[in-house]
C-alpha positions in Angstrom: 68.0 105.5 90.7 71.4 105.4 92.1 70.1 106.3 95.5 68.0 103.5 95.7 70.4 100.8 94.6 72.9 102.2 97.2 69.9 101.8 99.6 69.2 98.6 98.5 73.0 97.1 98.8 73.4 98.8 102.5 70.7 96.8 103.4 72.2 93.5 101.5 75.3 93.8 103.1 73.8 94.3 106.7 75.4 92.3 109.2 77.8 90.9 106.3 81.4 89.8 107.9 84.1 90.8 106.2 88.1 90.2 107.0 90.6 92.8 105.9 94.2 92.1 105.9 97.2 94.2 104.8 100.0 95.1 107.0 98.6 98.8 105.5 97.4 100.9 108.8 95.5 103.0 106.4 94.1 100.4 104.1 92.8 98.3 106.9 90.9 101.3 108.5 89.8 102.6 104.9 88.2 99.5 103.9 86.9 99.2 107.7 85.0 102.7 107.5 83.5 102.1 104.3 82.2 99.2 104.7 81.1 100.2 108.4 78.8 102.6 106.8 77.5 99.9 104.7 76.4 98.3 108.0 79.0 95.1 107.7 81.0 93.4 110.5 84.3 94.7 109.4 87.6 92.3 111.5 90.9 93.5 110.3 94.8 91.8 110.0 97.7 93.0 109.9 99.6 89.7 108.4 98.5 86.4 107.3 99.1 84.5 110.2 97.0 87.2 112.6 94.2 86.6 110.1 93.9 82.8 110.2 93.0 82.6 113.6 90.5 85.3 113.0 89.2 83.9 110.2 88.5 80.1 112.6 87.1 82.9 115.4 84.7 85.0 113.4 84.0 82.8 109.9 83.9 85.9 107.6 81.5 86.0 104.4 84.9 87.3 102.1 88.0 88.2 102.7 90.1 90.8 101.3 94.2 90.1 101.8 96.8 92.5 100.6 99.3 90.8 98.5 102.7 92.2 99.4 102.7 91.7 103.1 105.7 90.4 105.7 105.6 87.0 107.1 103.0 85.3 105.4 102.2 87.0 102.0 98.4 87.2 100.3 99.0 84.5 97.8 100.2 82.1 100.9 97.3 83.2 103.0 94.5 82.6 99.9 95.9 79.1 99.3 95.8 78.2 103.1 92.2 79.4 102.8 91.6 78.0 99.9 93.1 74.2 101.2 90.8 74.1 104.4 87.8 72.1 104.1 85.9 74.6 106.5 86.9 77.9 105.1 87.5 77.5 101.1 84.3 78.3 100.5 84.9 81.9 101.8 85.7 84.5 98.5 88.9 85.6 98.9 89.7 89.2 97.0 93.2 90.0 96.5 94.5 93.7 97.0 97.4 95.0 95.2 99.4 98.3 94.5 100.6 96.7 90.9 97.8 96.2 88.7 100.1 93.3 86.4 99.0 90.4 84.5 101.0 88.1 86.3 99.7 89.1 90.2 96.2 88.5 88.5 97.1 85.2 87.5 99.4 84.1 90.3 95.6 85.6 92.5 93.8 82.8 90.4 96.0 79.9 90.2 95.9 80.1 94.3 91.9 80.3 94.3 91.1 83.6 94.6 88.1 85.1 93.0 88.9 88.6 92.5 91.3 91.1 92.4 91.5 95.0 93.3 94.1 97.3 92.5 95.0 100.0 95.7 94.0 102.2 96.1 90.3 101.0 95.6 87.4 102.9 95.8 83.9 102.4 97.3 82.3 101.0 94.6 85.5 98.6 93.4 85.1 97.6 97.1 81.2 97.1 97.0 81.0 95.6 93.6 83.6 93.3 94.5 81.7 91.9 97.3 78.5 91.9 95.6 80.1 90.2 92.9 81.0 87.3 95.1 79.2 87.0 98.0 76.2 84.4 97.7 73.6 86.4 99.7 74.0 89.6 97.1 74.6 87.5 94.4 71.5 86.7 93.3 70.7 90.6 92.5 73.6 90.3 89.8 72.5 88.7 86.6 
């Protein structure tokens, strides 16, 4: 059974654009190979201000941001997202090393819908876009 619904959610997340950013050279080409073999678009950043402008280029379907990163952090990234008319729509998953109650919180007060502890694993990664993603989300009750 699991073969199937891993067959069925490759072909769900075909041609699904996805946005990673952490400042993480490893993280961003984790997340990019496994959700390359799912068959998304995968665009990565390595700071919140490099992913804004990719976000107005390439109009992602969710977005993952690291929390901790230099310049412009996650939580100032989400709520920039999460203020623009065009993009607050997109789900915005936060990514964290610290799995505390108060970065989960802090991740919802500024809007976003999820939150993944690193480092994640295929399935976190999959269920979390699954989870939030308005294409696959009719297939979750």
């Amino acid at each position: 059974m699991e073969n199937a619904a891993q067959a069925g959610s490759k072909s769900r997340l075909s041609g699904l654009k996805v946005l990673v950013i952490d400042d993480s050279k490893t993280i961003r080409r984790t997340a990019e190979t496994l959700l390359s073999k799912e068959g998304c678009e995968v665009f990565t950043a390595v700071d919140g201000f490099d992913a804004l402008s990719k976000i107005a280029d390439h109009q992602p379907d969710i977005v993952f941001v690291d929390i901790m990163m230099p310049r412009l952090d996650g939580y100032q990234t989400c709520s920039l997202i999460k203020h623009n008319k065009v993009f607050r729509g997109i789900p915005v998953i936060m990514l964290s090393s610290k799995d505390g109650l108060f970065d989960r919180a802090r991740g919802r007060i500024v809007g976003s819908e999820h939150y993944l502890t690193k480092p994640f694993t295929r399935d976190e990664l999959l269920t979390a876009i699954e989870q939030h993603v308005g294409a696959t989300g009719a297939a979750v009750s």
